[in-house]
N, C-alpha and C positions, 0 to 999 in steps of 0.2 A: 303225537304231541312232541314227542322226545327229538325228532324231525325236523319239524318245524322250530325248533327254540336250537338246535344246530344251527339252520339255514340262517335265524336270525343272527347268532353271532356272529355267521362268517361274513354276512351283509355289513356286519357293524364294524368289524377289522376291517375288509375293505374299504368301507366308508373313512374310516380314521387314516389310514393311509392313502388317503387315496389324491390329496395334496399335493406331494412328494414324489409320486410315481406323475401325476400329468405336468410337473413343473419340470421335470427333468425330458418328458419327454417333447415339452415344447421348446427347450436348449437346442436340443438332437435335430428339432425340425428346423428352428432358424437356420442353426450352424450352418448344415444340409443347403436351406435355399442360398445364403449369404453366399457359398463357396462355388453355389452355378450360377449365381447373378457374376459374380468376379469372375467366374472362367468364361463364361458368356459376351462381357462389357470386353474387356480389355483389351482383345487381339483388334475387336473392330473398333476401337478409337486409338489409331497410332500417333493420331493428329497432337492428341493431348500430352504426348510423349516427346514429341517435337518440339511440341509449345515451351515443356518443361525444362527441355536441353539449351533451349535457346535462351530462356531467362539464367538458367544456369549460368549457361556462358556469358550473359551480361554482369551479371552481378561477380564474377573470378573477373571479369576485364576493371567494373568498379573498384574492386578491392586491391588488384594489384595499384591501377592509379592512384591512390590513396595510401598506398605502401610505400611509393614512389614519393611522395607529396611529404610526408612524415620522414621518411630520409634524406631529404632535402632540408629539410624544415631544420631538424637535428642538426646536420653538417653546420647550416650558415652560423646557428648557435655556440655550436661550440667553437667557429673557428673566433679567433683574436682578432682584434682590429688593430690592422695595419696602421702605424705611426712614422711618418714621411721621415726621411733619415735626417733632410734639412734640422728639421723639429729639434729630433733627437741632439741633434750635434748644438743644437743653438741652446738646446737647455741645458745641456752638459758642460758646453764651453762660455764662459761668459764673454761677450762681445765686448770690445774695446771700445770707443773713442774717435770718430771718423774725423780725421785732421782734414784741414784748410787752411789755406791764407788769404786773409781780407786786403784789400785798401791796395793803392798804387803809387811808388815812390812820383815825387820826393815827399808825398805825405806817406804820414806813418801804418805800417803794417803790421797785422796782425794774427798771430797763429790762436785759429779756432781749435778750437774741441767738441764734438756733440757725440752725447749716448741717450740712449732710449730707457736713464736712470741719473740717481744723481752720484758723483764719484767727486774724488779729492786731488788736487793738482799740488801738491806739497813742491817740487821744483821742476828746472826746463835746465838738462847740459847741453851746452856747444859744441857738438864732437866732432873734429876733423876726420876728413873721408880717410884717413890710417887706424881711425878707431880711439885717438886722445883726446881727453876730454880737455877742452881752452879755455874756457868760463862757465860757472854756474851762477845760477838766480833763481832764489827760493821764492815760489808765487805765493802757496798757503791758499787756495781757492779750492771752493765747493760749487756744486749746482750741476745741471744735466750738460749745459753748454758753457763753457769756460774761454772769454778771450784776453792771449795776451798780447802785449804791446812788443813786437820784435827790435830787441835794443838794436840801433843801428852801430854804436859803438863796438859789441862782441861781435857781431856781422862783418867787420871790418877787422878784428883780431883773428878772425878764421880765413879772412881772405889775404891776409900778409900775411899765413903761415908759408907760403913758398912763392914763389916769384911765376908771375903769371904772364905766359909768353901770347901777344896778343890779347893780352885780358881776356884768356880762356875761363869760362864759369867754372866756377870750384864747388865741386859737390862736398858735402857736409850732413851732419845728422842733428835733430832736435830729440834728445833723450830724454821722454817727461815720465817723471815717478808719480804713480797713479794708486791710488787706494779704492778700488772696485769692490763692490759688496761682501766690505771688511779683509780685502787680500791686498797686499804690497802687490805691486807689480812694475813692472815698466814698458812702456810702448817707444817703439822707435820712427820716426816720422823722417825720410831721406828728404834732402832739400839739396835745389843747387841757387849760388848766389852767379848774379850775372852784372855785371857792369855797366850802367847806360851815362849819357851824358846829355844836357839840355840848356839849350842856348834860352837866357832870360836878358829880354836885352843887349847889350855888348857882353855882359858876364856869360861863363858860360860853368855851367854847375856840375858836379859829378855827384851822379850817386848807385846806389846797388842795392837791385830787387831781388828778394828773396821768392822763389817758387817751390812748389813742391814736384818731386818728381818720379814718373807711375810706379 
């Protein structure tokens, strides 16, 4: 009897453990197959290994492209945009006044002014081609385009300043004092006067046209 109540304990310890010992030893057995199915599979499919190099190398060719793309991308961003030097200099410098002369003797002529704003014509000197001023005439005129009436009489004081051999044209300047977005200034406009004469009838008329010259 004392035997038998042995045998049964050691049946009933093995039984208790007996979990533990077949769990571990069915790890051992996977392990074991998993590692000869892998050594088995692998050398005879090189194909797959191919397959993989090759996507490989697709996607390092994608990625660089794309590297390439974002540093471009970056650069345009950060560069400055270019502003034309014209631009620059027209916004910096304030444009003048582009003179003219209207009208044909012996009717009356006339010294335009146009700007692309509206500016102040406060006066207009007479200056002889030496640089002296002959006569002054205060306009007092606003607006973008400004015409004045070219006195024929100071036209005629700068062309009797010296003795003209063959009524050679006599060059001269129109000095106009300009008030341009709020600054004094002065614009110089060269002119030459030139001498014509025109038969009316048995009379015959003299007079002198004012041009402007390049």
């Amino acid at each position: 009897m004392q035997y038998h109540a042995d045998a049964r304990r050691e049946y009933t310890c093995a039984v208790g453990t007996g979990p533990v010992a077949i769990g571990a030893l069915l790890g051992a057995i996977a392990g074991a197959v998993l590692g000869a199915y892998v050594q088995k599979r692998w050398p005879s499919e090189p194909t797959d290994e191919d397959e993989f190099r090759r996507r490989l190398a697709k996607l390092e060719a994608e990625i660089e492209e794309l590297e390439l793309r974002l540093r471009s991308e970056r650069k345009s961003r950060r560069a400055p945009k270019s502003v034309p030097t014209v631009q620059r200099v027209q916004s910096s410098v304030p444009s003048r006044p582009f003179p003219e002369v209207r009208g044909e003797p012996p009717g009356q002529q006339y010294l335009v002014l146009t700007a692309d704003r509206d500016f102040r014509l406060s006066r207009i000197d007479y200056v002889s081609n030496q640089g002296t001023t002959v006569i002054s005439e205060d306009i007092g005129k606003s607006g973008s385009r400004i015409e004045v009436p070219i006195n024929e009489k100071k036209v005629s004081r700068v062309w009797y300043l010296r003795q003209n051999v063959n009524e050679a044209p006599t060059q001269f300047q129109f000095r106009c004092h300009l008030s341009l977005d709020g600054v004094e200034t002065q614009s110089v406009v060269p002119a030459v006067i030139r001498q014509r004469y025109m038969s009316i009838g048995p009379a015959r008329t003299l007079f002198r046209k004012v041009s402007l010259t390049p």
